[in-house]
C-alpha positions in Angstrom: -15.3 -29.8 -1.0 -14.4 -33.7 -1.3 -17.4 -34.3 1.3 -19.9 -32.7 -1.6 -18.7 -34.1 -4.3 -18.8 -38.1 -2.9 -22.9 -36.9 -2.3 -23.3 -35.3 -5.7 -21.8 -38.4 -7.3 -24.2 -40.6 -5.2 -27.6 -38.5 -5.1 -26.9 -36.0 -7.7 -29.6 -37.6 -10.2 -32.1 -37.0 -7.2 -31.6 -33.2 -7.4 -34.4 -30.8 -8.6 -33.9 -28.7 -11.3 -35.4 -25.4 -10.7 -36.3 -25.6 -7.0 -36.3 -21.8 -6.8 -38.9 -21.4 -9.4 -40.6 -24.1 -7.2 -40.9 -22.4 -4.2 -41.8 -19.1 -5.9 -44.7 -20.7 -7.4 -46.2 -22.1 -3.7 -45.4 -18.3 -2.7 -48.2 -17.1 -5.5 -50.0 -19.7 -4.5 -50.7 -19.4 -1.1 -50.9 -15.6 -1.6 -54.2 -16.3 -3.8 -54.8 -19.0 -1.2 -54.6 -15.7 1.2 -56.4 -13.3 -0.5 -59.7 -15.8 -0.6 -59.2 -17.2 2.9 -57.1 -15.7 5.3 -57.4 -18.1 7.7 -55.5 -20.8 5.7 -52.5 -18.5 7.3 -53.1 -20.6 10.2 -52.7 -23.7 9.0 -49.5 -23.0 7.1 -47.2 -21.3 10.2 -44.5 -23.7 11.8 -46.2 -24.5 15.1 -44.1 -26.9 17.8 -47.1 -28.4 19.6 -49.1 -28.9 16.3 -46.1 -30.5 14.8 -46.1 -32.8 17.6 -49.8 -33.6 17.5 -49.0 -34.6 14.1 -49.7 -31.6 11.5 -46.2 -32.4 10.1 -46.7 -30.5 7.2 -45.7 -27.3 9.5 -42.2 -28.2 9.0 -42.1 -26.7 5.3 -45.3 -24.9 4.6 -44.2 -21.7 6.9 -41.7 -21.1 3.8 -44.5 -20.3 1.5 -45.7 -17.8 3.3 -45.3 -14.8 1.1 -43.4 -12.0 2.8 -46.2 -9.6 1.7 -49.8 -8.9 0.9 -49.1 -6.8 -2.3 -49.4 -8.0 -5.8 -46.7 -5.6 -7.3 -44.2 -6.1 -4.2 -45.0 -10.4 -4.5 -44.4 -10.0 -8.3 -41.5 -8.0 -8.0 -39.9 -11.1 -5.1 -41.2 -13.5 -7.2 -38.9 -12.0 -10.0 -36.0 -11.9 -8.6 -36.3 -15.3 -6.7 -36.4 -16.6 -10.4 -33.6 -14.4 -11.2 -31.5 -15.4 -8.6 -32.5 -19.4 -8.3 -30.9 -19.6 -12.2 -27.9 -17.8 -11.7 -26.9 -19.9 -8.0 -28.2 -23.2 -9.4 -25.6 -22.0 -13.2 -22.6 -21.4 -10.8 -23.5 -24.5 -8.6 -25.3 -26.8 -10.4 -29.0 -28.4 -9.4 -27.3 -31.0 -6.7 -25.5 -28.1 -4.7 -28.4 -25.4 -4.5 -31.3 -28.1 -3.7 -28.8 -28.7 -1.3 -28.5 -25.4 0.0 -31.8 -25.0 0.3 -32.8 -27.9 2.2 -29.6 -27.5 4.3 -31.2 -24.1 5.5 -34.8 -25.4 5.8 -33.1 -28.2 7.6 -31.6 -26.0 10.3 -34.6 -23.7 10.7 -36.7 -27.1 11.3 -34.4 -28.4 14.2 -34.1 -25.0 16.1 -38.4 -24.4 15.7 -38.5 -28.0 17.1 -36.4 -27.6 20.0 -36.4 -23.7 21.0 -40.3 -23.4 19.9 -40.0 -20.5 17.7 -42.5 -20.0 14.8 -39.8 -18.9 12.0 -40.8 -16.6 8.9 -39.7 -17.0 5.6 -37.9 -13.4 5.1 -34.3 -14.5 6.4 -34.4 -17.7 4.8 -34.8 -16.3 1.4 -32.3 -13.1 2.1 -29.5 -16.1 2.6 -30.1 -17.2 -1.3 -30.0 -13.3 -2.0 -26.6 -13.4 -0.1 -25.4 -16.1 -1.9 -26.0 -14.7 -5.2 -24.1 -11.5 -3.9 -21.4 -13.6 -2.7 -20.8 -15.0 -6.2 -21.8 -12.3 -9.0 -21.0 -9.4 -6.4 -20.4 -7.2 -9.4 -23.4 -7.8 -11.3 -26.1 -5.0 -11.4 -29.5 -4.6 -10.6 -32.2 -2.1 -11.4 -33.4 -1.1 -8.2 -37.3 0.6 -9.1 -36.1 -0.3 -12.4 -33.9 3.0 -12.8 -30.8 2.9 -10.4 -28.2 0.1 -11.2 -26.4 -0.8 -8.5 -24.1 -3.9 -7.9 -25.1 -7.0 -5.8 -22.3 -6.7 -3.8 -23.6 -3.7 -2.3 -27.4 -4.8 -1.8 -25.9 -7.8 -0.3 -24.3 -5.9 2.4 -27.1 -3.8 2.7 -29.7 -7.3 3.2 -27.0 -8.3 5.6 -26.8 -4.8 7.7 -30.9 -5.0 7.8 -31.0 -8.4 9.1 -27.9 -7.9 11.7 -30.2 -4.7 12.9 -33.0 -7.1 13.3 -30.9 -9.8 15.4 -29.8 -6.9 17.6 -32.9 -4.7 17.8 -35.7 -7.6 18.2 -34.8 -10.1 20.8 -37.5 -12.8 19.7 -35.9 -12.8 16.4 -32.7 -13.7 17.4 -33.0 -17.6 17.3 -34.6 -17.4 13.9 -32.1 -15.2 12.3 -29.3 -17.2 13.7 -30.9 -20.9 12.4 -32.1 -19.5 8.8 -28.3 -18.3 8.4 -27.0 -21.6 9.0 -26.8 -22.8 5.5 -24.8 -19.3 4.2 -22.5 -19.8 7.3 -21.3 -23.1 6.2 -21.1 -22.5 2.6 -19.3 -19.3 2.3 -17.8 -19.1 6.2 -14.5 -20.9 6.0 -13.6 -19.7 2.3 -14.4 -16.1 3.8 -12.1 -17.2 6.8 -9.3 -18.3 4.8 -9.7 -15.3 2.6 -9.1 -12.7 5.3 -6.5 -14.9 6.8 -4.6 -14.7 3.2 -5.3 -10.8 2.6 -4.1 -10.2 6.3 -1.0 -12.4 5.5 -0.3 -10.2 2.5 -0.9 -7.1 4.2 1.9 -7.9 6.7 4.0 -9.0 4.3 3.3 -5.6 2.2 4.2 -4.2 5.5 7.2 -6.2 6.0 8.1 -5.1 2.2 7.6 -1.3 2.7 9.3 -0.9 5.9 12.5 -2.4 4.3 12.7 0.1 1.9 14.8 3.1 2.0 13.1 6.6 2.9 12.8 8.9 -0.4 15.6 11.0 -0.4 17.8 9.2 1.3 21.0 7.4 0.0 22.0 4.2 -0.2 25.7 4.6 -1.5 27.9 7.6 -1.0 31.1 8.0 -2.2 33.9 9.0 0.7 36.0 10.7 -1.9 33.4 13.2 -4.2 30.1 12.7 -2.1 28.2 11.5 -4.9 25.3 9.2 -3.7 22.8 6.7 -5.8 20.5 9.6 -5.3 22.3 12.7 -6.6 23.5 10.3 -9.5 22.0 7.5 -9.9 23.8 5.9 -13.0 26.9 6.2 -10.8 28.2 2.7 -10.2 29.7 2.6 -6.6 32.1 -0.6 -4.6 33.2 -0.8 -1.5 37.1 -0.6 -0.6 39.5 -2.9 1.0 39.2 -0.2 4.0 35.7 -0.8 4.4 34.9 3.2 2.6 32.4 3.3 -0.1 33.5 4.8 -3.4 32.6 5.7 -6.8 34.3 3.8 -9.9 35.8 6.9 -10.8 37.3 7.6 -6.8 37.6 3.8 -6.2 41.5 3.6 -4.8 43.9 1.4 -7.0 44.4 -1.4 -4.1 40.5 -1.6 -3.5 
């Protein structure tokens, strides 16, 4: 992307390295935060009216919110976040994930502020898990530590869960649809292209196949013997000055 590169060769030296591991860190964080005062939860959520009365802080503290109150289930998110914020920020470089990341945080602010919706963290975070599917779909992961399966196939499963959610729970609809806006743009015109290229093949396969002959059925036969390309295939065949097909060995002497 030309558009990407011009910024990353402008503000790339303003990037920050390890931004995942970051944002996992103010995840463990608050949770101890949590665990000693559970009320701090209230000053942390993305709140339109507080926001305008001038708790700005709203716009990004809602995303440390950990998605759970368990120690072994925040340890376990916490690992993987790490996992997956050095293998995006490998492929892409520190520049393009921060700018990912804020891209999405970005796009969750604006809808809160003007639709009024108090977003959660959980479908924010799955888009850096789809990402990572997106480009090491083949890699595996442990799942309970025992069952390896490939990211491709998590990836789809994240994505079914959070489509079910977008149908199944209308007040979680805008969210959804704001905290996917940064996986949209950065994988939904390749994705695009890329079904508009395998749907060109396939016609062309199509195209391909339909041209050839039935099995079983000749190309050649000779109007003398009968022999076809099929019955003998090393036979080399011609076509007359009478328009007949023939055999060398039947071929008339004026052909």
């Amino acid at each position: 992307m030309p558009l990407i590169n011009t910024l990353e060769s402008k503000f790339g030296r303003f990037a920050i390295p390890g931004l995942v591991n970051i944002l996992a860190g103010f995840q463990v964080a608050v949770w101890v935060m949590l665990l000693i005062q559970p009320e701090f939860f209230q000053f942390l959520v993305l709140d339109r009216g507080r926001v305008f009365a001038g708790e700005v802080w709203r716009l990004v503290t809602w995303v440390f919110v950990p998605a759970t109150t368990s120690p072994i289930w925040l340890l376990l998110m916490v690992w993987v976040m790490v996992m997956i914020g050095r293998a995006l920020e490998q492929a892409w470089g520190a520049f393009r994930l921060n700018l990912y990341i804020l891209g999405g945080l970005l796009a969750v602010m604006v809808g809160a502020l003007i639709f009024g919706f108090s977003p959660e963290g959980a479908p924010f975070y799955t888009t850096m898990f789809l990402a990572f599917a997106m480009l090491y779909p083949n890699q595996e992961l442990l799942v309970f530590f025992v069952l390896p399966v490939k990211v491709k196939y998590l990836g789809m499963i994240a994505g079914a869960l959070l489509l079910l959610n977008f149908i199944s729970v209308p007040s979680d609809r805008l969210p959804i649809l704001f905290s996917i806006v940064n996986f949209l743009v950065a994988f939904g015109p390749a994705t695009v292209k890329g079904m508009g290229q395998r749907a060109e093949v396939s016609s062309r396969r199509a195209k391909f196949d339909s041209a050839k002959i039935p099995d079983g059925e000749h190309f050649f036969k000779c109007a003398v013997c009968g022999k076809t390309d099929v019955t003998d295939p090393k036979q080399e065949f011609r076509v007359g000055v009478d328009g007949e097909e023939y055999c060398v060995g039947c071929l008339p002497k004026k052909a």
